[in-house]
C-alpha positions in Angstrom: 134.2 81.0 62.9 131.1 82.7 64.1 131.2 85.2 66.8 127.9 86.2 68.7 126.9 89.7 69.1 128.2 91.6 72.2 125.2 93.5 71.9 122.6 93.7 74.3 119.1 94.6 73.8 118.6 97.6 76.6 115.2 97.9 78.3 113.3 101.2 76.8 112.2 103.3 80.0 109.1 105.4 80.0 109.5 109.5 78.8 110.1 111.4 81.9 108.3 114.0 83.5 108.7 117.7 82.2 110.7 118.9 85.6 108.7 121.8 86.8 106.0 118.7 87.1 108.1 116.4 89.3 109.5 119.0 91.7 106.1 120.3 92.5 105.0 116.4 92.9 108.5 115.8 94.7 107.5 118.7 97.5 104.0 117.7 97.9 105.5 114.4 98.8 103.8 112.6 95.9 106.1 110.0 94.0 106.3 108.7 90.3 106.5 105.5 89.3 107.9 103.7 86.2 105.1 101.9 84.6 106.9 97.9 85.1 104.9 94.7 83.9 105.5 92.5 86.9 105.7 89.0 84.5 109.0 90.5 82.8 111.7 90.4 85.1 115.4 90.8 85.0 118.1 89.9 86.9 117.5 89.9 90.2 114.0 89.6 90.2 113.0 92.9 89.6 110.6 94.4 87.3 111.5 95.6 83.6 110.0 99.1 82.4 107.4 98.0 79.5 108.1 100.0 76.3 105.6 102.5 75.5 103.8 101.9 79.2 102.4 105.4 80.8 104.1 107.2 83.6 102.0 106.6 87.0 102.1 109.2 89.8 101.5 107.5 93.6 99.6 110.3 95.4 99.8 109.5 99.1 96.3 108.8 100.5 95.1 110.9 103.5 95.0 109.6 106.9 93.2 106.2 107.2 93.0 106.1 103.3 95.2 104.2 100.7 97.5 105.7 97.9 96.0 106.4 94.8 97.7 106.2 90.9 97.4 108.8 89.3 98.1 109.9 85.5 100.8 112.6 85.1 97.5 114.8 83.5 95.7 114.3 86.9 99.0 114.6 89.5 99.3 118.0 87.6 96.0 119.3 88.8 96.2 117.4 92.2 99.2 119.5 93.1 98.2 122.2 96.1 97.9 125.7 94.7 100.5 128.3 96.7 99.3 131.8 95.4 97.8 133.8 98.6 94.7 134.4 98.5 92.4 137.2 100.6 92.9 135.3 103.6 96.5 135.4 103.8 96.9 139.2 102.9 94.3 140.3 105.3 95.7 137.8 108.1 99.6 139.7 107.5 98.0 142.7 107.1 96.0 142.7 110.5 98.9 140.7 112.1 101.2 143.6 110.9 99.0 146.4 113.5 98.3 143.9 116.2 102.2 143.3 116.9 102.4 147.2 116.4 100.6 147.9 119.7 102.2 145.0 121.2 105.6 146.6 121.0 103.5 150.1 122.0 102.6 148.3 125.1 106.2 147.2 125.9 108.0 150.5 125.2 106.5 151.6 128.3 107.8 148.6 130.6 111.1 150.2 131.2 110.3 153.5 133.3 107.4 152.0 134.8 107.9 148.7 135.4 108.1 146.8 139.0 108.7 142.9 138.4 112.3 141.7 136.8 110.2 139.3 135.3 107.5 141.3 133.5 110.5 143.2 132.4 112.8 140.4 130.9 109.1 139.2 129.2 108.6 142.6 127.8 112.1 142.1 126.0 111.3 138.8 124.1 108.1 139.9 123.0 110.4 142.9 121.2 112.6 140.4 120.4 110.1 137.8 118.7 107.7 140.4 116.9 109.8 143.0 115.7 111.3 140.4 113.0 108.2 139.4 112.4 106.8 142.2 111.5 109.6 143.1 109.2 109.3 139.5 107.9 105.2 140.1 106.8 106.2 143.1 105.2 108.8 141.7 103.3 106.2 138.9 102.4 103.5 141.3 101.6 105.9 144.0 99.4 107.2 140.2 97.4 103.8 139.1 96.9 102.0 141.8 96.4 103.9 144.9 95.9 103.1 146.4 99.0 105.1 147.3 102.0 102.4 146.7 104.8 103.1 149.3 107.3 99.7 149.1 109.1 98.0 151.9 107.1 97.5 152.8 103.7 94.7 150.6 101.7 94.7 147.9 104.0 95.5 149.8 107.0 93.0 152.4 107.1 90.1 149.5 107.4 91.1 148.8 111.1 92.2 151.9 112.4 89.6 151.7 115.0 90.7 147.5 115.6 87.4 146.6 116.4 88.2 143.9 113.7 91.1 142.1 115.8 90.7 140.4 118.7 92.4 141.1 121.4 93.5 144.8 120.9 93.5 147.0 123.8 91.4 150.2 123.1 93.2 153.7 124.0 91.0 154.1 127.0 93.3 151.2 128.4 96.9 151.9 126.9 95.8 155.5 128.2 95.8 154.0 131.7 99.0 151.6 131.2 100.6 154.7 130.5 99.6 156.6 133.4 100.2 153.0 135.6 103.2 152.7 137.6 104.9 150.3 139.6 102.8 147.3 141.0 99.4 148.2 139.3 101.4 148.8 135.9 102.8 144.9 136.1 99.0 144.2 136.8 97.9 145.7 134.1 100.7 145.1 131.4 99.6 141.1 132.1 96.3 141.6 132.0 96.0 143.3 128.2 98.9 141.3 126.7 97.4 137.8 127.9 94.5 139.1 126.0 96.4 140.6 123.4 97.9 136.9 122.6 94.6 135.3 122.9 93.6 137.5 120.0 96.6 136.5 117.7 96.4 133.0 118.4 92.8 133.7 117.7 94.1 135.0 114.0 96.5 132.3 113.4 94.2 129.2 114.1 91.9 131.4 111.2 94.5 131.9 108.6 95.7 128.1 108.9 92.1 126.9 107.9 91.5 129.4 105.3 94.5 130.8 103.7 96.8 129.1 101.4 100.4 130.4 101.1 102.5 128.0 102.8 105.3 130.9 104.2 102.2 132.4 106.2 101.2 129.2 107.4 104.8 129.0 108.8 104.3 132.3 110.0 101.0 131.6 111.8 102.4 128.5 113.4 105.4 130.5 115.2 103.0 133.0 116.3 100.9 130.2 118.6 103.7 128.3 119.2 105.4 131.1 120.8 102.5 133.5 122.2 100.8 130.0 123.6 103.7 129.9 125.7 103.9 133.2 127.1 100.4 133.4 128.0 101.8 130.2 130.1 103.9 132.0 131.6 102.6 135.2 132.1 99.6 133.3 133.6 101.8 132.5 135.9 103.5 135.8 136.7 
């Protein structure tokens, strides 16, 4: 008697892509496909992969703009480069002094201060940026081997500010210091709505021109949060 083979022929599927490739593709949200020929199907309709058939890459197009194919050679170069560039050190770097006198500023709320509210606001701002300052130092000592303390290479260009907007000069922390009472609440709102204004200012920059996407995230909590407190200190 003859018996038929219980062997099936098995569809041959396309070589896959070397893995650091398609995690890099897989976070830049671009996808691969299997290279099908859409007049083989099997069941169920659907597509079989054609042996020997190239690996395409969909690449998301921007907004307004359809997806694009590409070849695993051009998805490669298409991927965004991360590695900071001068941008992001000098925007952590600057960022790193400008919180510095921000926390100078609030150090003398406590034996000075009238308003309960200037004083609770005093206490987040020490609460937000004195993490975050440890956070860009830890990002600059990882990325670039340097601990960031306001001073040193980096540091000693803006030791005078005049390159950061917003910073008070020592003319007026000189008289925040001497201020007391009423005319020290005046006068605490009046430099540190300013003093946002400047790191906003610094964060909108970095977005357009840096790279690195952890100070990107760092930028975006700075004028998410200091957007809202000049809100509300406006309103003090």
């Amino acid at each position: 008697m003859l018996t038929r083979s219980r062997h099936r022929s098995e569809p041959v599927r396309p070589a896959p892509l070397p893995v650091a490739l398609a995690a890099a593709l897989a976070l830049t949200g671009v996808f691969v496909l299997s290279a099908c020929d859409p007049g083989t199907a099997g069941s169920g309709g659907k597509p079989q992969a054609t042996a020997g058939a190239e690996v395409g890459v969909l690449a998301p197009g921007r907004p307004g703009e359809p997806a694009r194919t590409l070849s695993p050679e051009e998805a490669a170069t298409a991927v965004p480069e991360d590695a900071p560039n001068a941008a992001d050190v000098s925007y952590t770097t600057m960022m790193i002094v400008h919180h510095e006198q921000a926390l100078r500023m609030t150090a003398l709320v406590p034996d000075r201060v009238r308003s309960e509210q200037v004083r609770a606001l005093a206490a987040r701002i020490e609460a937000a940026q004195g993490p975050e300052i440890a956070a860009m130092r830890a990002w600059l000592k990882t990325s670039r081997g340097e601990e960031g303390h306001g001073g040193g290479r980096h540091g000693e260009q803006h030791d005078d500010h005049s390159g950061m907007p917003g910073m008070a000069t020592e003319e007026q922390l000189a008289k925040l210091e001497r201020s007391r009472g009423e005319a020290f609440d005046d006068l605490f709102l009046k430099l540190m709505i300013t003093h946002h204004e400047g790191a906003v200012t610094m964060a909108s920059e970095v977005l357009g021109e840096g790279r690195n996407i952890r100070v990107q995230e760092m930028a975006n909590d700075v004028i998410a949060q200091q957007t809202a407190e000049i809100h509300r200190m406006r309103g003090m």
